[in-house]
C-alpha positions in Angstrom: -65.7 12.2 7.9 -68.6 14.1 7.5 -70.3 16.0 11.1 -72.9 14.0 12.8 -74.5 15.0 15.9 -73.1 11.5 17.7 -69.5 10.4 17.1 -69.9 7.1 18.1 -73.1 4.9 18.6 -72.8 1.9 21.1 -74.6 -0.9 20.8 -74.5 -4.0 24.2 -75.4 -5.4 26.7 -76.2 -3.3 29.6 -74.2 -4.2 33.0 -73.3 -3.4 36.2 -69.9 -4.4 37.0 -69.2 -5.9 40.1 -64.9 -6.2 40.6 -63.2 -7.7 43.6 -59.8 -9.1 44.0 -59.8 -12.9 44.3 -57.5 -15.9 44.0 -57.1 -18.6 42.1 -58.3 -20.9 44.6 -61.5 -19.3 44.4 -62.0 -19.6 40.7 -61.3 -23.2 41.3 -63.5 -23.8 43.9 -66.3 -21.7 41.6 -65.4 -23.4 38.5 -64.6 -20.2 37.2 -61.6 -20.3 34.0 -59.3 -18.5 34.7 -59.2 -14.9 31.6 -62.6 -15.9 30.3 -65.7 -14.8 30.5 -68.6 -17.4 31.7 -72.0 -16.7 31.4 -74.8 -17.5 34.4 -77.9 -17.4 35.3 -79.5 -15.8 37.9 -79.3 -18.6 40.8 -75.7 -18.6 40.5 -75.0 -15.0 40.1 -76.8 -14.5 43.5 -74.5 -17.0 45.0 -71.0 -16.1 43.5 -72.5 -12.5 45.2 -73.0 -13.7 47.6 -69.5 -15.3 48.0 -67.1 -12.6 46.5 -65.2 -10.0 48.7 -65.9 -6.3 49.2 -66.5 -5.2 45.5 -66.6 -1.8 43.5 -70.1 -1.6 41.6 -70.0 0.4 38.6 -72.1 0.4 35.2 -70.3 -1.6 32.8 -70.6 -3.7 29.9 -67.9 -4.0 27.0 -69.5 -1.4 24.5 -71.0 0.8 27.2 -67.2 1.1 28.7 -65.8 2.3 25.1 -68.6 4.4 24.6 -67.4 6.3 28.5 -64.4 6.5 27.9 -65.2 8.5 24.1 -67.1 10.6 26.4 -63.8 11.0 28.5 -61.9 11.7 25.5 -64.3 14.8 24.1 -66.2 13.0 22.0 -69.9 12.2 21.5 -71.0 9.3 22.5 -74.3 7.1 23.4 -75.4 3.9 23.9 -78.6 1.6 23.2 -79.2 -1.6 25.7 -82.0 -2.9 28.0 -82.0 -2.1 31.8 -84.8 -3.2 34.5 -86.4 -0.6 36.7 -84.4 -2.2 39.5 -81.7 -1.1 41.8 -79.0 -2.4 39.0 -80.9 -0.3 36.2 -80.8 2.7 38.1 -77.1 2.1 39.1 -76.4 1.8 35.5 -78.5 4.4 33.9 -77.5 7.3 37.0 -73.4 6.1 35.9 -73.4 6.0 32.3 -74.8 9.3 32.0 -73.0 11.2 34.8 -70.1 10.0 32.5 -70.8 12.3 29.7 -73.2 9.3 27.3 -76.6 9.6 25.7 -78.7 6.4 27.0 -82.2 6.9 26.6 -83.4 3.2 26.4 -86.3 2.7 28.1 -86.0 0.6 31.0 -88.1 -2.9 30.9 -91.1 -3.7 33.3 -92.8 -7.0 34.3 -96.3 -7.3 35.0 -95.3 -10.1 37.6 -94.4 -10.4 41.3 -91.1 -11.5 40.5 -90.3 -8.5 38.4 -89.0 -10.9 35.5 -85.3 -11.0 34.5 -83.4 -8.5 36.3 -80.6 -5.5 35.0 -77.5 -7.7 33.6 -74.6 -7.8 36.0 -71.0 -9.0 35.3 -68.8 -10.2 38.5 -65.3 -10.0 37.7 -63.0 -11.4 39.7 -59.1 -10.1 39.8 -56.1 -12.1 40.5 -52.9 -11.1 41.7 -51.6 -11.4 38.2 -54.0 -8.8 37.1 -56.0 -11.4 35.0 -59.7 -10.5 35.0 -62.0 -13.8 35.1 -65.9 -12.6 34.6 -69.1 -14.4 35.2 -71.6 -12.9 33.4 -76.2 -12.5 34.2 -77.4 -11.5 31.1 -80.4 -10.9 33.0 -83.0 -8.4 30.6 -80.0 -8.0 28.3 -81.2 -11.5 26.7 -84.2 -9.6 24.9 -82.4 -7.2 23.4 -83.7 -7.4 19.9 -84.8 -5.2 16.8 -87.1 -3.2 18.7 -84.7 -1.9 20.8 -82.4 -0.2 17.8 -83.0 3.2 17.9 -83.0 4.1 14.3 -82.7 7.9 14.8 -79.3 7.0 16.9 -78.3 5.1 14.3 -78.8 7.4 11.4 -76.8 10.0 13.4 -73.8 8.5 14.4 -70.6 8.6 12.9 -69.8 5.1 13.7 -71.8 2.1 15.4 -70.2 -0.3 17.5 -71.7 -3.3 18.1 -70.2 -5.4 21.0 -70.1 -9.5 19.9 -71.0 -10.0 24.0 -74.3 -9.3 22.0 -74.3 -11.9 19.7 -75.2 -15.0 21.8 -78.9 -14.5 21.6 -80.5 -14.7 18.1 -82.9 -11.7 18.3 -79.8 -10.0 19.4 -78.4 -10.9 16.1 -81.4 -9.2 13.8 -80.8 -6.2 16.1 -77.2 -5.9 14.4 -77.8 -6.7 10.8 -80.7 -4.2 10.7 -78.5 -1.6 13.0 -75.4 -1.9 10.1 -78.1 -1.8 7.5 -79.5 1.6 9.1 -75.8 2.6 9.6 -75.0 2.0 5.6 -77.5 3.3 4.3 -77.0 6.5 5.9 -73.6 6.1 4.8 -72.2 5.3 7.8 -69.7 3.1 9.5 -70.4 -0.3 11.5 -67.7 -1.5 14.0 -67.6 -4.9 16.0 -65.5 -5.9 18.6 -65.4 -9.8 18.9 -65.0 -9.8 22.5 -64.0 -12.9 23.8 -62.7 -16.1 22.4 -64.7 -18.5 23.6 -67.7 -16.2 22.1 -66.3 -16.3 18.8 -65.9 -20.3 19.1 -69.9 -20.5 19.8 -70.7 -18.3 16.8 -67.4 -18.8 14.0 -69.7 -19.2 11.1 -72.3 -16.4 11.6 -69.8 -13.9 13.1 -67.3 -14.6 9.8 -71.2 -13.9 7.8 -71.4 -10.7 9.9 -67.6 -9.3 9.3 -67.8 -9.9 5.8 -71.3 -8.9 5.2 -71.9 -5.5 7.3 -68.8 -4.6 8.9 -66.1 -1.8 7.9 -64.0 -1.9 11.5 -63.0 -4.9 13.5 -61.2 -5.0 17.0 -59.9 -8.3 18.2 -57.6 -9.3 20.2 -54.6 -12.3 19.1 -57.0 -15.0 21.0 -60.0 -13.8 19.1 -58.9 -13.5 15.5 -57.1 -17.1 15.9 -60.6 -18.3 16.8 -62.5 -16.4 13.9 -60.0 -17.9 11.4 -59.3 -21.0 13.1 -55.6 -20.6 13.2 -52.4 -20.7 15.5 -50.3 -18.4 13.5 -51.3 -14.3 14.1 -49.3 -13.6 10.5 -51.7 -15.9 8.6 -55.1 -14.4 10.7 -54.0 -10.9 10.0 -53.8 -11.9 5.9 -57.3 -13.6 6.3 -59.1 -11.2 8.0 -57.5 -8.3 5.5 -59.7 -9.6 2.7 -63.0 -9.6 4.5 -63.4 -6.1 6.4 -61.8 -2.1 5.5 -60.2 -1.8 8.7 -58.6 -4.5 11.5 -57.3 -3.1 14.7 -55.6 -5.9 16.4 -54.0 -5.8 20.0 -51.6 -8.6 21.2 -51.2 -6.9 24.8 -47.6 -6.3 25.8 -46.8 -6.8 21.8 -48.8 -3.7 21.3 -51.3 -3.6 18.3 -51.9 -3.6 14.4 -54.1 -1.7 12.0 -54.4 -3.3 8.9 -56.2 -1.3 6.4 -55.7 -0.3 2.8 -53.0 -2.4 1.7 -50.7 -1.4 5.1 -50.0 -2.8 8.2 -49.4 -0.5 10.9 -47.3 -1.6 14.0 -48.2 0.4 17.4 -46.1 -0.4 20.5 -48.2 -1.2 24.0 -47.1 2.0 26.0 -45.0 1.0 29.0 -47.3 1.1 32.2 -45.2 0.4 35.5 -47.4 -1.8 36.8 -50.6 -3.9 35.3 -52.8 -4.3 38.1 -56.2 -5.0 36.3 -56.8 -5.8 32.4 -60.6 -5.2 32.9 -61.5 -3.1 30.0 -57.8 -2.7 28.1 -60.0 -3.6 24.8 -62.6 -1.3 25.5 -60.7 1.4 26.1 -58.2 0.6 23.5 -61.6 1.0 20.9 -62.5 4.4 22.2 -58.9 5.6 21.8 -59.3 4.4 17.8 -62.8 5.1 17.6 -62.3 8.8 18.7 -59.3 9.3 16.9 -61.3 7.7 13.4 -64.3 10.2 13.6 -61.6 13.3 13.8 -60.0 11.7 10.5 -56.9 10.7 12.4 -54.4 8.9 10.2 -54.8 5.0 11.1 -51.9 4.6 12.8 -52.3 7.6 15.3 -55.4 5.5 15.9 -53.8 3.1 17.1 -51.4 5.2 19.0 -54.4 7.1 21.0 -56.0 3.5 21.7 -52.9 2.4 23.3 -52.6 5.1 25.4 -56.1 4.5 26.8 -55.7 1.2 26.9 -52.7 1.7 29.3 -54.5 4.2 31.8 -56.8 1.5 32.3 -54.8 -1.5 33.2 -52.8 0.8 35.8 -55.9 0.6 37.9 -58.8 -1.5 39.0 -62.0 -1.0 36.9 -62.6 -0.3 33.4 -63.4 3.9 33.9 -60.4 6.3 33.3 -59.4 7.8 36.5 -57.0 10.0 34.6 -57.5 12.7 32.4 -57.6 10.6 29.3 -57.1 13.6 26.6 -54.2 14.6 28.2 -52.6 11.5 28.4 -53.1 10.7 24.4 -51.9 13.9 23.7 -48.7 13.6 25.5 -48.1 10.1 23.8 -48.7 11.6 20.2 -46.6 14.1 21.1 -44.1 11.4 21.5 -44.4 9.9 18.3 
């Protein structure tokens, strides 16, 4: 690929993480399902807060994860989404870029007494089967619209990623379709990650328009491309989704993932991990493994092999931020290949 001064361009919501352990009592009592994500308002994040035990507060968000752990990997990364001056907006802006990632968005102010909507935060709540069940606050995140796109960013990344989190308000929505326009015609790539299922079942028809439309990578997970293609066979999702988009990276957890590009299917096994104690983040980090590899003109399959490998530092251990030295650890599983 040709050199651009940012490998990979993020494009989300803007979070702050808040992970505690929990159990399944609780996300019954909370009507909280179990491996999805919910979103909330205000009111109720402040009580689920208010209720959850002692809790690691990070700067998160799907796309701002993958874009860390780039950084982590030696790549060039940034990331465009709205923050409030608040203590959450300082939390995030102070983590994201101690991590290594461009984020000059400016942060939102309210002329009122209230302060408005307030910096996005996503509780996620672990169970002792390392299932991660989030309850999202949009919070200033809801304007995020095509204002916000820088277009300099855009014109000088490699790659933008654009997280389908994203998708659920409609200025949100121009945001992307100008952002891949930006991206293509400074012949660039566009990713998207799909995100969750039950986003994908809110937006089928306009997210199928997007991945046909403006989008030349696509990360999903088994659940998510079942739901794009309203399916319940993975074979006959995988042939679907080959006609409509250059590249597919699909992950199936323990089954490991497939790249389908170019007439080829590429089979990567999960790498072992000895124990799974949090999937917060597996898909994230599995997109900055690929998404690093892609802008060094890695072979598709080693891709996949260096997303696996992050992907597996990260379920080892609670959060969605490498605690490991990520480089070192995709090395030493291409080396095994």
């Amino acid at each position: 690929m040709l050199e651009t001064p940012i490998d990979v361009l993020g494009i989300g919501n803007a979070i702050v993480d808040v992970l505690a352990k929990a159990g399944d009592d609780f996300l019954q009592a909370h009507d909280l399902v179990k491996g999805t994500m919910t979103l909330i308002d205000g009111r109720r994040a402040d009580a689920l807060y208010d209720a959850m035990g002692p809790a690691l507060e990070m700067s998160g968000g799907s796309a701002a994860n993958t874009m860390v752990g780039i950084a982590a990997l030696g790549g060039r990364a940034a990331f465009i989404g709205r923050v409030r001056d608040d203590q959450f907006g300082r939390i995030f802006r102070h983590d994201i870029r101690a991590a290594g990632v461009t984020f000059d968005s400016t942060s939102a102010t309210s002329g009122d007494a209230t302060g408005g909507d307030a910096t996005g935060r996503c509780l996620v709540f672990v169970t002792d089967d390392a299932q991660r069940t989030m309850a999202t606050c949009l919070g200033v995140s809801t304007d995020f619209g095509p204002e916000d796109v820088r277009e300099e960013q855009v014109r000088a990344a490699a790659v933008t990623y654009l997280e389908g989190y994203l998708w659920d308000c409609e200025p949100a929505k121009q945001a992307f379709v100008k952002a891949a326009a930006l991206a293509h015609d400074a012949e660039r790539r566009v990713a998207l990650t799909l995100s969750d299922p039950f986003c994908v079942e809110r937006h089928r028809e306009s997210f199928r328009q997007l991945v046909e439309g403006h989008v030349d990578i696509l990360f999903a997970n088994e659940a998510e491309i079942l739901a794009l293609y309203q399916m319940d066979n993975f074979d006959a999702a995988l042939q679907a989704v080959r006609e409509h988009c250059a590249v597919a990276a699909l992950t199936r957890s323990e089954k490991g993932s497939m790249v389908v590009a170019d007439g080829e299917v590429h089979l990567i096994d999960a790498q072992p991990v000895a124990e799974v104690v949090d999937t917060t983040g597996a898909g994230d980090l599995y997109a900055a493994g690929f998404l690093y590899g892609f802008t060094r003109g890695q072979p598709l399959y080693d891709c996949g092999v260096m997303g696996a490998a992050a992907a597996a530092e990260i379920i080892a251990h609670y959060g969605a931020r490498p605690e490991h030295a990520l480089k070192d650890l995709v090395a030493a599983r291409l080396g095994d290949n």
